[in-house]
C-alpha positions as CSV (number, residue, x, y, z in Angstrom):
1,X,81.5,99.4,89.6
2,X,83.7,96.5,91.2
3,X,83.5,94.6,94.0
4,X,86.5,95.1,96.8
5,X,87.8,95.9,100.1
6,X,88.9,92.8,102.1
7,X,89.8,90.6,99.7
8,X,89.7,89.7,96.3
9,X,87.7,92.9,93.5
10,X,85.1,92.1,91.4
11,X,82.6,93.8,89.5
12,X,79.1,93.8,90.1
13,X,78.3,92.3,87.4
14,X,76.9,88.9,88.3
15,X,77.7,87.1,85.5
16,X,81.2,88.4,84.8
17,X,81.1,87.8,88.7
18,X,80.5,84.4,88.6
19,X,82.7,83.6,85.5
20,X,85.5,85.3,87.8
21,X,84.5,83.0,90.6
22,X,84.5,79.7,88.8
23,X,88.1,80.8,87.6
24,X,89.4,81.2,91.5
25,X,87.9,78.1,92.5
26,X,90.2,76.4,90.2
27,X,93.1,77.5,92.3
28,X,93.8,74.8,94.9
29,X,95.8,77.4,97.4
30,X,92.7,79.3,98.0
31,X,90.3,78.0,100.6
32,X,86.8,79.3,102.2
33,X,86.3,81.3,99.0
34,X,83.3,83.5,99.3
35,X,80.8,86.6,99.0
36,X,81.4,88.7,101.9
37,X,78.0,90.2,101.2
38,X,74.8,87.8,101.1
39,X,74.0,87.7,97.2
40,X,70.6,85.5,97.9
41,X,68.5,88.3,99.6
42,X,64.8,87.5,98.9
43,X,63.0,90.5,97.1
44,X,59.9,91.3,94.8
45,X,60.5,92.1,91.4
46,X,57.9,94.4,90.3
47,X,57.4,95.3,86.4
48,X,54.8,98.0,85.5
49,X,52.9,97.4,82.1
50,X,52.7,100.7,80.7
51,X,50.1,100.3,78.7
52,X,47.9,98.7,81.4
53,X,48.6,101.6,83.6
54,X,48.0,104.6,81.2
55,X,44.2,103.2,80.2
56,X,43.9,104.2,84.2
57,X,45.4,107.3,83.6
58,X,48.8,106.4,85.7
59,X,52.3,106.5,84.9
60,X,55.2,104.1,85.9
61,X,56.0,107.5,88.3
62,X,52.7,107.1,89.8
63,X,52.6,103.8,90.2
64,X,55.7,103.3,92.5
65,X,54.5,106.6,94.3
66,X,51.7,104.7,95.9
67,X,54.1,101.3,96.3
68,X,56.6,102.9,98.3
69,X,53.8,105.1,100.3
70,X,52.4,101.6,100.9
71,X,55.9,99.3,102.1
72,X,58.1,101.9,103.4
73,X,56.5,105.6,103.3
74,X,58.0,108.3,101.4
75,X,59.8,109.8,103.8
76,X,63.1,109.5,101.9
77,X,61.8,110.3,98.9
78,X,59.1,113.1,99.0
79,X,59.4,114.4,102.6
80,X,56.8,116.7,103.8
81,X,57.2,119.1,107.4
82,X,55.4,120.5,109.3
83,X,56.0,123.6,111.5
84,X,54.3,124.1,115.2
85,X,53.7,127.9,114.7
86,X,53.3,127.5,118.8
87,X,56.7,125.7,119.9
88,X,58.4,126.6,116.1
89,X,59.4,122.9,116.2
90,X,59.1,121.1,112.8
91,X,57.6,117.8,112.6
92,X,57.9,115.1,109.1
93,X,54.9,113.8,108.3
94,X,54.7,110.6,106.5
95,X,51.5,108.2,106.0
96,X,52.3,104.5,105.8
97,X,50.3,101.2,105.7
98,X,50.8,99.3,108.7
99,X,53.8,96.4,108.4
100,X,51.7,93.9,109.3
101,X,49.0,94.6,106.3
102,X,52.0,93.7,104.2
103,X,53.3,90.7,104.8
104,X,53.0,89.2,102.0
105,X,53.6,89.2,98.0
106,X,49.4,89.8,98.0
107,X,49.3,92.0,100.3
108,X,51.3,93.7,97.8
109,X,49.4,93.4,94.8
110,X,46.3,94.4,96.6
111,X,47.4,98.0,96.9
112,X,45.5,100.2,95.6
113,X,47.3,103.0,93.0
114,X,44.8,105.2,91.6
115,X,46.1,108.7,92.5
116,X,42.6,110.1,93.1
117,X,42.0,108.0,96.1
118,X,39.8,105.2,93.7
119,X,39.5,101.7,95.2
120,X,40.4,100.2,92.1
121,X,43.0,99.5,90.3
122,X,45.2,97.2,91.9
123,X,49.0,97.0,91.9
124,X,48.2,93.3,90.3
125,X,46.1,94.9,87.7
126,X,48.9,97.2,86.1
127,X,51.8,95.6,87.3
128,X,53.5,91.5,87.0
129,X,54.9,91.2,90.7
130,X,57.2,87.9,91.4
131,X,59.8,86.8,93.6
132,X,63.5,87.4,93.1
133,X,67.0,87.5,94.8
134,X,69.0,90.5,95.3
135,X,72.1,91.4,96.8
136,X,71.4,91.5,100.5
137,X,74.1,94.4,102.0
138,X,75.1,97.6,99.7
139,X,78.8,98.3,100.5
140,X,80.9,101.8,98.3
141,X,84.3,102.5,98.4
142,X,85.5,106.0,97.1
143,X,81.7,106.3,96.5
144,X,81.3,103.5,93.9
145,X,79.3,99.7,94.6
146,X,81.4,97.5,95.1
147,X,80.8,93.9,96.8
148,X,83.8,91.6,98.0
149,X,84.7,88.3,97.6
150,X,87.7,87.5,100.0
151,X,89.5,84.0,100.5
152,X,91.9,82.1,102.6
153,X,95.5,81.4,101.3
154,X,97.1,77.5,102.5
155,X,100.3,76.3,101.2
156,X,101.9,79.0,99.6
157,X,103.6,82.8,100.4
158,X,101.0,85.8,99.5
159,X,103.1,86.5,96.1
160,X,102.5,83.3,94.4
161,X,99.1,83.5,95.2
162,X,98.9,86.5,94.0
163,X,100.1,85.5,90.6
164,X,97.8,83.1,90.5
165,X,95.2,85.1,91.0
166,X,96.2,87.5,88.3
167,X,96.4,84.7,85.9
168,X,93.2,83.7,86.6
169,X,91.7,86.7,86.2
170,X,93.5,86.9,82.6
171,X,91.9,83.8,81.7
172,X,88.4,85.3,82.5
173,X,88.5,88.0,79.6
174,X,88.1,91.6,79.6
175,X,85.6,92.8,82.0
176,X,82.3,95.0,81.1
177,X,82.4,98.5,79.9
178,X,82.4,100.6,82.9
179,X,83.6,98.2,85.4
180,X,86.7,97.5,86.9
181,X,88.6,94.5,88.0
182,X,91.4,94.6,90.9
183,X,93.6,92.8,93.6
184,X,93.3,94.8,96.6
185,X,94.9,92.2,98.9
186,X,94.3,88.5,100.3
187,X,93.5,87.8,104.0
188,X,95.7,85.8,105.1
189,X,94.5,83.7,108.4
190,X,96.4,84.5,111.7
191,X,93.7,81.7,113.2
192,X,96.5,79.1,114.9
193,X,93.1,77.1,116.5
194,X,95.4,77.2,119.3
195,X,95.7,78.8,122.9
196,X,99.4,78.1,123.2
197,X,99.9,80.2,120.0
198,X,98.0,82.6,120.7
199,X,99.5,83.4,124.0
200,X,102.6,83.0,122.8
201,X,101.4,86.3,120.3
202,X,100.3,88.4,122.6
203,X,103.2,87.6,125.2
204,X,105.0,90.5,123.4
205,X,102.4,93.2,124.3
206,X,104.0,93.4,128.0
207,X,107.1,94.7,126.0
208,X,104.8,97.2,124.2
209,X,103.7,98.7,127.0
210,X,107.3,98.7,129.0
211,X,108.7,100.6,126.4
212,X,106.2,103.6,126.1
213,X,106.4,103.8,129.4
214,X,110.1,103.7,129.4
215,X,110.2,106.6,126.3
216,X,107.5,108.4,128.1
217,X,109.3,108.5,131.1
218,X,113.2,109.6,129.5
219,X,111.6,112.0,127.5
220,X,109.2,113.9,130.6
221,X,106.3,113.0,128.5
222,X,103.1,112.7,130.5
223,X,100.1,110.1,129.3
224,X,97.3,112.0,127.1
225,X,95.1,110.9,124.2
226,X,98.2,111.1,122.1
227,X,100.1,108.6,124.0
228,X,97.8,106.4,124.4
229,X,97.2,106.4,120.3
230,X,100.8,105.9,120.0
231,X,100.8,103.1,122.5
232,X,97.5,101.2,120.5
233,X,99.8,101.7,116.9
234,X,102.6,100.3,118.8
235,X,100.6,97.0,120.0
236,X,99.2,96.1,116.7
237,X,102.7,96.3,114.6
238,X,103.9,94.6,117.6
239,X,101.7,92.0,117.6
240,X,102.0,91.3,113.7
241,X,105.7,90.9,113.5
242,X,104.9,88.4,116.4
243,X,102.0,87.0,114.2
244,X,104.6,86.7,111.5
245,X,107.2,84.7,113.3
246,X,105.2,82.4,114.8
247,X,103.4,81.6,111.5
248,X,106.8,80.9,109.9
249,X,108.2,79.0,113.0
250,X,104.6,76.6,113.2
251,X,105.0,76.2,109.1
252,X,108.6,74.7,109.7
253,X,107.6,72.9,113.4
254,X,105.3,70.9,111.0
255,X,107.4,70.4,108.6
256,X,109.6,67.8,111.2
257,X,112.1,70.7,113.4
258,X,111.4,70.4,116.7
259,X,110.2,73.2,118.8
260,X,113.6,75.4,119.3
261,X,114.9,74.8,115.5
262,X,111.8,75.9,114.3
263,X,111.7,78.9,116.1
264,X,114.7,79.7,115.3
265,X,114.0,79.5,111.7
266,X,111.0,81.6,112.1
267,X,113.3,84.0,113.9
268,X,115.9,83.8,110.9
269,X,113.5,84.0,108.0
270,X,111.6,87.2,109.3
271,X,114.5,88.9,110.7
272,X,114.7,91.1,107.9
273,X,110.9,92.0,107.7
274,X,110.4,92.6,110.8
275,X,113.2,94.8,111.1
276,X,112.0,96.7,108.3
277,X,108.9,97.1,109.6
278,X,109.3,98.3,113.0
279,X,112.7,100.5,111.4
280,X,110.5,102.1,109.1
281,X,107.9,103.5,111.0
282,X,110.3,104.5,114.0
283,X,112.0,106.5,111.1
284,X,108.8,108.0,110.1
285,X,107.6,109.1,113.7
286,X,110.9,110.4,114.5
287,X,110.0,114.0,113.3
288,X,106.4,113.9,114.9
289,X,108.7,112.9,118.2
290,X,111.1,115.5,118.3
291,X,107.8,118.1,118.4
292,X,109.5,120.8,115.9
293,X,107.6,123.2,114.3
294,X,104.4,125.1,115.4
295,X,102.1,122.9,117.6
296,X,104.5,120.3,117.5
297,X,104.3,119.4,121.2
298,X,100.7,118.5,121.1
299,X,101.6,115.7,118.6
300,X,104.8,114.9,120.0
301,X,103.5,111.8,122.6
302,X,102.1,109.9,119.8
303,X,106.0,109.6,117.8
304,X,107.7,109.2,121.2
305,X,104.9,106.0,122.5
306,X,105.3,104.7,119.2
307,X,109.4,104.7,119.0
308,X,109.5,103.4,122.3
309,X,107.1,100.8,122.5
310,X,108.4,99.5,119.3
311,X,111.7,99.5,120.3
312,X,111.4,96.8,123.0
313,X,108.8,94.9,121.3
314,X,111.7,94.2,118.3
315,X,113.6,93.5,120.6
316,X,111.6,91.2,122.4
317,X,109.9,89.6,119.2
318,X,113.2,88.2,117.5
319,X,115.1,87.8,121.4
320,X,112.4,86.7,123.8
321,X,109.1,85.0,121.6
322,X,111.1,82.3,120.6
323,X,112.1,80.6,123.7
324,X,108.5,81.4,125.1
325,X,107.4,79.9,122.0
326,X,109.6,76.6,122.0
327,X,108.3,76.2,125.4
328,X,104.8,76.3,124.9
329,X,104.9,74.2,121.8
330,X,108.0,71.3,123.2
331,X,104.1,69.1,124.1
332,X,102.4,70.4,120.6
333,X,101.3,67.9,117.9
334,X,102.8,67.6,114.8
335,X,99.2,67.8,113.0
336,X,97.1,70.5,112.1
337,X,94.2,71.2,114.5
338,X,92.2,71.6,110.6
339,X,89.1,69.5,110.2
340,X,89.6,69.9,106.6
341,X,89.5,67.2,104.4
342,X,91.1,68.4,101.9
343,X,94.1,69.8,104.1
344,X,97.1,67.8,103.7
345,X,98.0,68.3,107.1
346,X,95.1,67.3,108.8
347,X,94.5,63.9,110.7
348,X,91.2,64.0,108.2
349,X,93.1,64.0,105.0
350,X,91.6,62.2,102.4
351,X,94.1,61.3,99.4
352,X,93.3,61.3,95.9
């Protein structure tokens, strides 16, 4: 088992867990590092003395037969139908105590577990019941348990953090038999704190939108599901090569270029991934556009939307965004909008 998906895979294990954890904290580029699922659920921990229970006659079987008949029926685990020979409808049957007899942890131990209907004994007779903590949301991936722990990356490109995370996780020690550590990726935070920025993102989905019209239009295509799906694919690359140029341009705007040089730079520095981007997946719908093959036509909207609405919003991205950004950031502050302490580029900054 492992934990993953969103950020950083660890096993369920809680104390390999937590060893992990203690090694991340230790890297200073990673910030708001935590469970994605709650790990502090409140539960009862309920541990059947055997040899209590079989002077009664019961098993541990028995036991958590009446427990679960008693907190949440046992209609998941021993379901029982009933046909209307009138209507032929079926109809489940369960018996349950009502939630509001079982409120609390006595509540609990006052159930009664005798399987012939006897009054006596009690869950608290043949059973130590005490409070515990559990995890609080069950997530899989490819069927297995897994539960994520994801982080924020400040100060440094996604690689070196990367390493850094590998070499923490080298310093932790092999992991349990049967579980599995990995790196499935790092979120890193498109969250400017700004409405300037963030307009200045989205200013490129007009160009989107122009340009699978424009393809849609040259090529006689009409609009269908298909286009449409091509057209939501093209907004989100879109708007993350925007989201990368900006985040480049801000980095160096802070760093002491004014508005224009560091939009430029951001325009410099992510020419080549954004071309690669939006390049590489306008090669890749190019055969779905063209519509060959059986049944191609029904497909073919989706390749031509896509080509086109990437198209102009490359072009726009590295042509347009950054005079519209230069403009709306000519009045912006030098310091980070973060409340962080600990950020260096805060106005809150606390050295040493």
């Amino acid at each position: 088992m492992s934990f993953e998906a969103g950020g950083i895979s660890l096993p369920s294990n809680s104390a390999f867990a937590g060893k992990v954890r203690a090694e991340l904290v230790k890297i200073p580029s990673l910030r708001d590092l935590q469970y994605a699922q709650p790990m502090d659920y409140p539960t009862l921990e309920i541990t059947v003395n055997r040899e209590r229970a079989g002077q009664f006659g019961l098993t541990t079987s028995s036991v958590v037969r009446s427990l679960v008949a008693a907190t949440s029926s046992s209609r998941f685990i021993d379901p029982n139908y009933w046909r209307d020979p009138v209507s032929g409808n079926a109809f489940q049957i369960q018996v349950e105590i009502p939630q509001f007899k079982m409120a609390t942890a006595d509540d609990v131990r006052e159930v009664p577990v005798m399987m012939n209907g006897a009054a006596r004994p009690l869950l608290g007779e043949v059973a130590e019941i005490k409070t515990g903590l559990t995890v609080g949301l069950v997530e899989r991936y490819n069927m297995q348990r897994v539960v994520s722990m994801t982080a924020n990356i400040h100060g440094v490109p996604l690689g070196q953090a990367a390493e850094e995370i590998g070499a923490a996780l080298k310093r932790v020690g092999a992991a349990p038999r049967g579980v599995t550590v990995a790196v499935i990726f790092l979120l890193l935070a498109a969250n400017f704190q700004s409405v300037r920025l963030a307009l200045a993102v989205i200013s490129t989905v007009p160009a989107v939108l122009a340009g699978v019209v424009l393809m849609l239009w040259v090529t006689g295509t009409t609009l269908n599901v298909q286009s449409f799906m091509g057209a939501i694919m093209a907004v989100g690359i879109g708007v993350a090569n925007a989201i990368l140029l900006v985040t480049f341009a801000e980095m160096s705007r802070r760093e002491g270029a004014t508005p224009m040089a560091a939009a430029l730079e951001g325009g410099r520095g992510r020419l080549r991934a954004i071309l690669m981007t939006a390049l590489a997946m306008m090669a890749g719908m190019t055969p779905i556009a063209l519509g060959l093959g059986e049944s191609g036509e029904q497909s073919a909207p989706l390749g031509r939307a896509v080509i086109g609405g990437l198209a102009l919003a490359t072009f726009a991205t590295l042509t347009v965004l950054p005079s519209i950004y230069a403009i709306l950031q000519r009045k912006g502050k030098a310091l980070a909008p973060s409340l962080d302490p600990d950020d260096p580029s805060s106005r809150y900054y606390e050295a040493g």
